[in-house]
N, C-alpha and C positions, 0 to 999 in steps of 0.2 A: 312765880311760875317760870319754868328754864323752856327757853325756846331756842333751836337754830335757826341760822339764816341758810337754806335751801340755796335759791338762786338769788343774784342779782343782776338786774338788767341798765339798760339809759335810764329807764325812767317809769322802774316799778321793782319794789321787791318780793319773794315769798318767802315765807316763814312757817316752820311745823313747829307745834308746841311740843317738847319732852318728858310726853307723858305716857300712861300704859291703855288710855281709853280708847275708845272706837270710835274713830270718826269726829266726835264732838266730846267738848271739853266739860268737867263733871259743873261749872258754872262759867255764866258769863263773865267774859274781859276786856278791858277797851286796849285798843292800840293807838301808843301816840308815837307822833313825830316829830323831832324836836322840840316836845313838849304839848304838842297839837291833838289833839283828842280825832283821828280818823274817821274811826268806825269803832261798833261794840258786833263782837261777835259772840258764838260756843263754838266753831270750827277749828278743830286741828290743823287744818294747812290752809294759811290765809296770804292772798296776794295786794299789797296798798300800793295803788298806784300815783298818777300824778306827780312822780318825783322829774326832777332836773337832770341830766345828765353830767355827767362828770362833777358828780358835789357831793360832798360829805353830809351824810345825815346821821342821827341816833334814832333807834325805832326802841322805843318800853310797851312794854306789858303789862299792862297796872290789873294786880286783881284784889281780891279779901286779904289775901296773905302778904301784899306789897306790890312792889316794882322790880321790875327785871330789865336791866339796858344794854346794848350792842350798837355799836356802829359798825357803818360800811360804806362805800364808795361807790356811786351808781357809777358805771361803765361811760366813758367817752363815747362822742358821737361829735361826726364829722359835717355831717350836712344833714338837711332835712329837708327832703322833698316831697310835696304835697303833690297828688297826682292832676290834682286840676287844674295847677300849673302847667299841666303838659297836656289838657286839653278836658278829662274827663268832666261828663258832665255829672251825672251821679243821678240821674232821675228815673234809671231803671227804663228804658226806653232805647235809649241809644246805646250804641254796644261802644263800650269804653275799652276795649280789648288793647287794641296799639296804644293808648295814651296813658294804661298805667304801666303796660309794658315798655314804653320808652322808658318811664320812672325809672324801674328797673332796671332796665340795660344802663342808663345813666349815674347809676348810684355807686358811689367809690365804695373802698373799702370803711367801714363800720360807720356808715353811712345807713339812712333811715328812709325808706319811702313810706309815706303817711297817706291812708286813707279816710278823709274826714266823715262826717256824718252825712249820708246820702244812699241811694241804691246803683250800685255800678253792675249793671248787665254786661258777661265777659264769658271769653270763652277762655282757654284754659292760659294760665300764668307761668312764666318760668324763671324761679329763682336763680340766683347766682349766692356765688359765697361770700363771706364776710359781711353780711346785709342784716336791717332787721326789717319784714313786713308788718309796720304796725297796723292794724282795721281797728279802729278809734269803736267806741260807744256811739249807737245809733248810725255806723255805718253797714254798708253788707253789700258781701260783693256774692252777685247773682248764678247763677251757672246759667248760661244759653242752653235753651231746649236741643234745638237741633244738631244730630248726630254731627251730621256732614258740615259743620265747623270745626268739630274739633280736631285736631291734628293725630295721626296716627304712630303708635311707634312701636317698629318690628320688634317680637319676641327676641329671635336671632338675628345677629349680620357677622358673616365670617372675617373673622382677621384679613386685612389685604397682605401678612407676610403667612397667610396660609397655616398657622399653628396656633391661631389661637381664635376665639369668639364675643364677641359681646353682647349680652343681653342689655335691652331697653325696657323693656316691661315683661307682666307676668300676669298670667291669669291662674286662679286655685294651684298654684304649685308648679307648676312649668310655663318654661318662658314660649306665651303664647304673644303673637300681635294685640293688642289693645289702643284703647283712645286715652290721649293724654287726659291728666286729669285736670281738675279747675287749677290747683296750685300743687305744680309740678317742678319737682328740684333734683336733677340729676349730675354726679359727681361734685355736690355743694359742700362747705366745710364752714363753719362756723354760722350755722345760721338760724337769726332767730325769729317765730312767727306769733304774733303779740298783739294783746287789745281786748278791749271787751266787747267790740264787734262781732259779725255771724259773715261765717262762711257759707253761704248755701248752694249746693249742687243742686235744686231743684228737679231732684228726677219726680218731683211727685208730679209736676207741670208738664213734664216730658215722656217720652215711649220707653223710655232706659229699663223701669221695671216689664214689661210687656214682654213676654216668651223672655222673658229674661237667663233661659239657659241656652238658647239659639245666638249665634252667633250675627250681629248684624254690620256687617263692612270689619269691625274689630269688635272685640270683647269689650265691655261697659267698662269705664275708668271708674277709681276711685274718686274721692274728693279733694285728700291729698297723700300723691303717691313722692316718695324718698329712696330716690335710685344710687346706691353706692352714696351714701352722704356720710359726715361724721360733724360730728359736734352741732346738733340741731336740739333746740330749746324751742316749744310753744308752751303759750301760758293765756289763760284765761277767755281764750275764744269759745263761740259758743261754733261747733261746725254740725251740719244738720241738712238732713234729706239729700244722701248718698247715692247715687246710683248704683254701687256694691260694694265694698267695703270700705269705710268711710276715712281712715289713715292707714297708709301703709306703708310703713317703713320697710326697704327693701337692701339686706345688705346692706343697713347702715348702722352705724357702733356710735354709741355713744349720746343717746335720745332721751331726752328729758322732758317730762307732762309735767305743768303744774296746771290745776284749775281750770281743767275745761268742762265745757258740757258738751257731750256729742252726744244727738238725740236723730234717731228715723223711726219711721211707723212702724207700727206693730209686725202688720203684716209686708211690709221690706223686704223683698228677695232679697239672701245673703247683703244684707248690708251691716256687718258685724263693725263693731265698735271701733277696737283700734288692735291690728293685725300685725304685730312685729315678725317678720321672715327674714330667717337667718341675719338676725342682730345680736350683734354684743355689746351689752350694756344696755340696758331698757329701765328707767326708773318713770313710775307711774304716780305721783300723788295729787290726793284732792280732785279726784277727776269721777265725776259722775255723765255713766252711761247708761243711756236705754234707746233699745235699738229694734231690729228684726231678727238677729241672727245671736253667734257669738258675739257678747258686749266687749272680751278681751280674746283674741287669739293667738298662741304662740307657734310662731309653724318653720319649718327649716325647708322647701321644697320637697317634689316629690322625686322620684329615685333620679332622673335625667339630672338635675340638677345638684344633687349629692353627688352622684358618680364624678359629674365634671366639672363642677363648681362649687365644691364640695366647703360649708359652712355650718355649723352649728348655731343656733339659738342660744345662748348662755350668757348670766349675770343678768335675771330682769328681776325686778324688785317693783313691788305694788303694794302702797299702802296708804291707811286713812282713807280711800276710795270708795264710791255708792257705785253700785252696778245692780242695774233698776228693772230690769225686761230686757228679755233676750233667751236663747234655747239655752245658753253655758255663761256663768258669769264670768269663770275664770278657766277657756280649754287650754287644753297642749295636743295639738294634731289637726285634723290627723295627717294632710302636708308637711308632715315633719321628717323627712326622708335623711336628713342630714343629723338629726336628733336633738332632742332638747334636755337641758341639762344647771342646775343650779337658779330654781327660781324661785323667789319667796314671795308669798301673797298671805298679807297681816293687818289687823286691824281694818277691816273691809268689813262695807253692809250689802250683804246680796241678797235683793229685793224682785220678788217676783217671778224671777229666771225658771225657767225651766232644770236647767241642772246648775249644782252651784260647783265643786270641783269637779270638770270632765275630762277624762283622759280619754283620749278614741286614736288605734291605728287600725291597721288592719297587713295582710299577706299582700307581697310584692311593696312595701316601702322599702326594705333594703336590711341591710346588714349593720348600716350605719345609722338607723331609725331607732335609735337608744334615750329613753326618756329616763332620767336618772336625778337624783336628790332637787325631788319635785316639794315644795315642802309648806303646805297652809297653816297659819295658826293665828286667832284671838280673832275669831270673823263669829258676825252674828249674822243665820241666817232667818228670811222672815216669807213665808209663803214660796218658797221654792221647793218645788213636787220632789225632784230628788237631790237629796245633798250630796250623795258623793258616789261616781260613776266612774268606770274604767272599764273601756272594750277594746279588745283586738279581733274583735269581728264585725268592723264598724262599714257598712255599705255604700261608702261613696263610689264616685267614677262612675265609668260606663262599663266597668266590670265589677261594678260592684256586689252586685246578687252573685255572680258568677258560683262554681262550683268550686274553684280556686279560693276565692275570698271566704266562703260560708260554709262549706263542711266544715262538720264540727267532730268530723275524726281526725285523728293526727295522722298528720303527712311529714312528711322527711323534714327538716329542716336545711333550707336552701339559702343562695345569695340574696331571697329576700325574704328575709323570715325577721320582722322587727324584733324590739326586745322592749319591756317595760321592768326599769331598775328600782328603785328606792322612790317610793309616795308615803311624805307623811305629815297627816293633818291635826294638829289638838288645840281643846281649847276655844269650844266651835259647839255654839248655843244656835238650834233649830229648830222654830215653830211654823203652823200650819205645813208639816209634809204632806205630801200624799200619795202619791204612787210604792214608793220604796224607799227607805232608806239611805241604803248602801250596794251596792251592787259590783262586782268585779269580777269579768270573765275574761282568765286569760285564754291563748292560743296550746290544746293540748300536747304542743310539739315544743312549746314556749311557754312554761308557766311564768307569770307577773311574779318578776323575784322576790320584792318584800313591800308587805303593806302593813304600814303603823296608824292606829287609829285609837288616839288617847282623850279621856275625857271632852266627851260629845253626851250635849244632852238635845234630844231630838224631841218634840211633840206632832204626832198626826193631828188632821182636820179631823172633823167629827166624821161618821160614816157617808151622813144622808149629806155630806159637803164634796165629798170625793167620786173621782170619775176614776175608771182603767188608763192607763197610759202604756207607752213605749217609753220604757225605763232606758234601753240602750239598743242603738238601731243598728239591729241583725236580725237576722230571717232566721226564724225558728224559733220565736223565742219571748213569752207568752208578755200578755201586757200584766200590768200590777194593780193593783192599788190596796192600801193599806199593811204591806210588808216592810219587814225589819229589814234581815240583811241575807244578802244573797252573794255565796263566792264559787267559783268552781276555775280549776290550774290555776293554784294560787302556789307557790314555794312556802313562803312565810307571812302568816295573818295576826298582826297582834290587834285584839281589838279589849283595850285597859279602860276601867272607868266611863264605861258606856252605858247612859241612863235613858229609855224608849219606852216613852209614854202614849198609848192609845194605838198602838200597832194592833192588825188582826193575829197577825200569829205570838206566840210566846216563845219564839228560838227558831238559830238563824239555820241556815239552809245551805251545808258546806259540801262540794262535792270535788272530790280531787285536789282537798288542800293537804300539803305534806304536814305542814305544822302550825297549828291554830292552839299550842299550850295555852300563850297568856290570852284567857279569854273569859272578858268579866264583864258581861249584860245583864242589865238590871231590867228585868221590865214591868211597867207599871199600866 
């Protein structure tokens, strides 16, 4: 069995097996270590920890067919500081805030502050570079309920040579004031956050969800927010009960997920998975989310921030990944003002979600709001109501309803008229749907340039199982359930090798598409 080695850390590696399945391996394999028998798993992307730092290991893969070996060289490390050395006590009671933040401040370069096993009540943390935070197994660092500890940091602060700006934080797409988050890392470089420990933000103990769109002293922080960072690695933390979006890389290139779990309630105001904004380079694997919101969000800022800080989202890669509950398993927007561009989502199980690919912008993101070779394939969906969605009249903001945003006559095309380029999914097996399909309305001033849709085989719920839903949120525009496919200002619709089992209608519903030739639904 051919496996790469992913990442290697001090003192853990990950490993994806090189294979074509989803998720889990067609039989079990045990991983050994220098001969050592670890663990047995079926997972695709597996992390063995407990190594040494700076020492030579071989890791096999022993299965039916044989053995497979690699070595590699766990990463040096300089020091290792235990925070209860520095005073914490860990019993979840006493706020251990200053004492693992000395850790921190005290930690050299490639240097380790270690959180052992215990509960560390803290308010929010700030990394530095070159570091790694490891939160050990059976440790958890707590979030402090109360607002007014945490520290604030302004949206904007103007350049003191008068020409230029710095954003600190951001709130849904512009640089709004907000509160620092639990683990917070701004302009860090090399740095990694590790362990099989839990991160928790505890807003479920706290007011953080409560009017949660009202502003209270600052905007709710994430759990862990990543300002201007590069070269940032987490692996196998479990992070959970977000006060709003639960990672969010910001402006930071070069981000790497192995094996996490990030988990918040059901009903979690916006507390979406893990939110890359205007990042290049985003790779996701092994990481299982279920959340309140979007479980993956791709977002570039809204028009202020394109205009003058102008970055694109491009290069994320997501795969072997569970995406469990949530409205979107896998969006792009609608925050995307700066555009997204080049992201591939493969070999993924999306479970539950309300939409499994979402595309959503809407009028007034910009000129530079271009979502382009967007591109899904070898994903199994399983109870997700709609598989595949794309709206440019998508109702967010406080002008959202507006008459601007939601006419659905065509209006000129202006400085902010988005654009949607190339989406293309195949290869993408979906049972229990229920509301719709497929669904794609573009902007009648802006038809959605080209949509590829190849070998999909879909199965509805039965009747007496299904409810009407909001297929895509815009006004006017009726709820569904039990529909195939729906498109209207579409340029080019290919939809190849499309098998629709237990749909109410028998053919799809096209209006104002210019070219829908290759077009082969089977319905059963």
């Amino acid at each position: 069995m051919n496996f790469d080695i992913c990442a290697v850390f001090k003192r853990s590696v990950t490993i994806e097996l090189d294979n074509s399945t989803i998720c889990y391996a067609p039989d079990e394999y045990s991983i050994l270590i220098n001969g050592e028998e670890k663990l047995r798993t079926n997972l695709n992307v597996v992390t063995v920890d407990g190594l040494n730092p700076g020492t030579r290991y071989t890791i096999s893969i022993v299965d039916g067919d044989g053995c497979t070996e690699k070595s590699f060289v766990t990463e040096c490390e300089s020091v290792l500081l235990d925070v209860k050395a520095f005073g914490a006590v860990g019993d979840g009671k006493h706020d251990d805030t200053c004492f693992i933040q000395a850790a921190i401040d005290s930690c050299p370069a490639h240097g380790t502050v270690y959180v052992p096993k215990g509960t560390y009540l803290t308010r929010p943390l700030f990394l530095r570079s070159y570091m790694t935070l490891w939160v050990d197994e059976g440790a958890i660092l707590l979030g402090d309920t109360d607002r007014t500890h945490y520290p604030v940091l302004p949206g904007l602060i103007a350049g003191t040579d008068g020409t230029d700006e710095y954003s600190l934080s951001s709130w849904e797409g512009n640089p709004e004031t907000s509160f620092a988050s639990l683990i917070t890392a701004i302009n860090a470089e090399h740095l990694d956050i590790v362990g099989k420990g839990i991160i928790d933000g505890n807003a479920d103990k706290g007011d953080w969800w409560t009017e949660a769109k009202v502003k209270n002293i600052a905007w709710r922080p994430n759990t862990i927010f990543l300002n201007r960072c590069r070269g940032v690695r987490l692996q196998s933390l479990t992070v959970r009960n977000s006060p709003c979006w639960t990672i969010h890389p910001y402006y930071t290139d070069d981000i790497k997920v192995y094996n996490l779990n990030i988990w918040n309630p059901s009903d979690s105001p916006n507390t979406d998975g893990f939110d890359p904004e205007s990042c290049d380079g985003v790779l996701i694997l092994g990481t299982k989310i279920s959340v309140g919101d979007d479980c993956i969000a791709i977002k570039s800022g809204k028009f202020y921030m394109s205009d003058k800080h102008h970055k694109p989202a491009d290069h994320v890669v997501i795969r072997n990944s569970f995406l469990e509950r949530g409205h979107g398993s896998v969006t792009v927007g609608s925050e995307a003002a700066a555009g997204v561009e080049n992201v591939e989502v493969s070999r993924c199980m999306f479970t539950g979600t309300d939409r499994g690919l979402r595309i959503k912008t809407r009028r007034g993101r910009g000129p530079d709001a271009v979502y382009d070779n967007i591109y899904f394939h070898d994903i199994i969906m399983k109870d997700v109501h709609m598989p595949f969605t794309l709206n440019m009249f998508y109702f967010c903001d406080p002008d959202g309803h507006s008459e601007y945003v939601q006419n659905q006559n065509s209006r000129p095309v202006d400085e902010k008229t988005p654009t949607i380029g190339t989406i293309k999914a195949e290869n993408i097996v979906a049972t229990g749907v229920d509301q719709c399909m497929f669904v794609a309305y573009g902007l009648p001033e802006r038809y959605i340039e080209n949509i590829i849709i190849k070998n999909v085989k879909a199965t509805f719920l039965p009747k007496e199982a299904r409810k009407p839903g909001q297929t895509i949120m815009m006004d006017n525009f009726p709820e569904m359930t039990g529909r195939s496919i729906f498109a209207r200002n579409v340029k080019h619709l290919v939809m190849q090798d499309i098998e629709i089992t237990g749909a109410d209608d028998s053919g799809a519903e096209i209006i104002d598409v210019i070219d829908y030739d290759s077009f082969n639904v089977i319905y059963k």
